[in-house]
N, C-alpha and C positions, 0 to 999 in steps of 0.2 A: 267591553265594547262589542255589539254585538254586528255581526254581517249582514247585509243587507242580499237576499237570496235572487240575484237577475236572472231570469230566463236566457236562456243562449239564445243568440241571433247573428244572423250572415254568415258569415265565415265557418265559422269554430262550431254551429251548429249544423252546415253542410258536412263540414268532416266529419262531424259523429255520425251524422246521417249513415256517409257512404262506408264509412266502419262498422258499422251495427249490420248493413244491408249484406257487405261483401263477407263478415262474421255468420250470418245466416246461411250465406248460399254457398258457403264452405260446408258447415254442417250439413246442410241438404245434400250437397253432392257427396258427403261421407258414406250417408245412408243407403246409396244406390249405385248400383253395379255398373260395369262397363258392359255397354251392349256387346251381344255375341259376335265373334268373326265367323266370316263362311267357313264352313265345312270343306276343307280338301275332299276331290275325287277320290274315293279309295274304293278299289276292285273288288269285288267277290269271287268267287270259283264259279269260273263259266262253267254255266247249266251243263246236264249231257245231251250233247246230238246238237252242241250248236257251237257256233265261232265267235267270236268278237271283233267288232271293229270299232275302231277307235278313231274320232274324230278330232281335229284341233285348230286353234289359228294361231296363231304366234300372235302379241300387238309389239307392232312399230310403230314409233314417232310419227307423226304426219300419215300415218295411214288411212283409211277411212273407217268413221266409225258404225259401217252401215252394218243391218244384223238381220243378213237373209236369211232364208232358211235351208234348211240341207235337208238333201232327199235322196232315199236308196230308191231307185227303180221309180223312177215318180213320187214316190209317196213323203211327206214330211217325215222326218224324225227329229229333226231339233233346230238351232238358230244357232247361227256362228256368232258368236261374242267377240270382239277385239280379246285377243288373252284368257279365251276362253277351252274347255276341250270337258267331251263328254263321251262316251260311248255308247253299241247299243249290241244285244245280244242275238244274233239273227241265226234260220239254219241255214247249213253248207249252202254253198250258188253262189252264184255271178251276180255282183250288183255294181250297177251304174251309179255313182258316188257324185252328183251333181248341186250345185249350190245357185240361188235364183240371182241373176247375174243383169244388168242391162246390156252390160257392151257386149258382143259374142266373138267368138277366136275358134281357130283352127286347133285341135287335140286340147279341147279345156279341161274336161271333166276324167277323172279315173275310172277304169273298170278294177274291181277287187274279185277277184275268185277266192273264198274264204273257204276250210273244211272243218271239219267237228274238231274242235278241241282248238284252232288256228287263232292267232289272232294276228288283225292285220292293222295299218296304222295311216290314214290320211290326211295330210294337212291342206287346209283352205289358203289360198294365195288371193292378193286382189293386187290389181292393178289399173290404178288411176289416169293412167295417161291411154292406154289402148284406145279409149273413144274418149277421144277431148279438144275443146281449141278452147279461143277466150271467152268466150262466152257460153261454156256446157261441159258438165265433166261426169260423165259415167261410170259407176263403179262395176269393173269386170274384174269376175271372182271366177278361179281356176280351183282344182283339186290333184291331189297327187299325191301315189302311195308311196310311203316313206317307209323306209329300213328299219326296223326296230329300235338300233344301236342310236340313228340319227335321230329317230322323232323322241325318245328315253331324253338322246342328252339335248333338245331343241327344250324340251318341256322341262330337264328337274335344270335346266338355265332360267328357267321363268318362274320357278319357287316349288312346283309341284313335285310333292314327297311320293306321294304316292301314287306314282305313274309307273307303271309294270317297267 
């Protein structure tokens, strides 16, 4: 006796369907790699004749996620990131460690005196309520030189290995 060969239909041919489909795109994802993680900050040997300074923000919960920029003596040097931190290699002097702010306060911004070979360490603060009511809320971003030992253990708390 012989079988009578029916096509699959409804049911039992969706299931193959989506077995044959999710079978494929297993395969496929075999073949191909996990995209790259960022790159940790990792230092090099400050140049000679010049200092380091180190910039950073811690991220908080309910923080803002605004990403001014930061500037020594007027000029840009980078954008503050929620949980972000960068450095820049400048020589010896006095610089004005300012971040672009709406709300404004009395003692915001840091002065760093840095010398050849020094390196110093600012963290970016913001605070949301300094200019606000219900209906407007400003983000006022402050600066502040931080201790070695504090901004080290603020930053390898936030996953960074390799933070001097």
């Amino acid at each position: 006796m012989s079988r009578i060969h029916r096509p699959m239909t409804g049911r039992r041919a969706g299931t193959m369907s989506k077995i044959a489909l999710m079978a494929w795109v297993a395969a496929l994802c075999a073949c191909t790699s996990p995209p790259p993680t960022p790159e940790p900050v990792v230092a090099q040997v400050i140049p000679a004749g010049y200092g380091r300074l180190w910039l950073y923000r811690a991220y908080e919960p309910g923080d803002t996620l605004a990403r001014p920029y930061v500037r020594l003596n007027n000029a840009v040097v980078g954008i503050s990131d929620p949980g972000g931190r960068f450095y820049r290699d400048v020589p010896p002097g006095r610089y004005q460690v300012t971040v672009d702010s709406v709300g404004h306060d009395v003692n915001q911004f840091a002065t760093v005196d840095i010398a050849s070979g020094q390196q110093a360490y600012v963290k970016v603060e913001s605070s949301a309520l300094w200019e606000s009511d219900l209906n407007y809320r400003a983000d006022t971003f402050y600066t502040r030189q931080m201790p070695p030992e504090a901004a080290a253990a603020e930053l390898l708390g936030t996953g960074s290995r390799n933070f001097p």
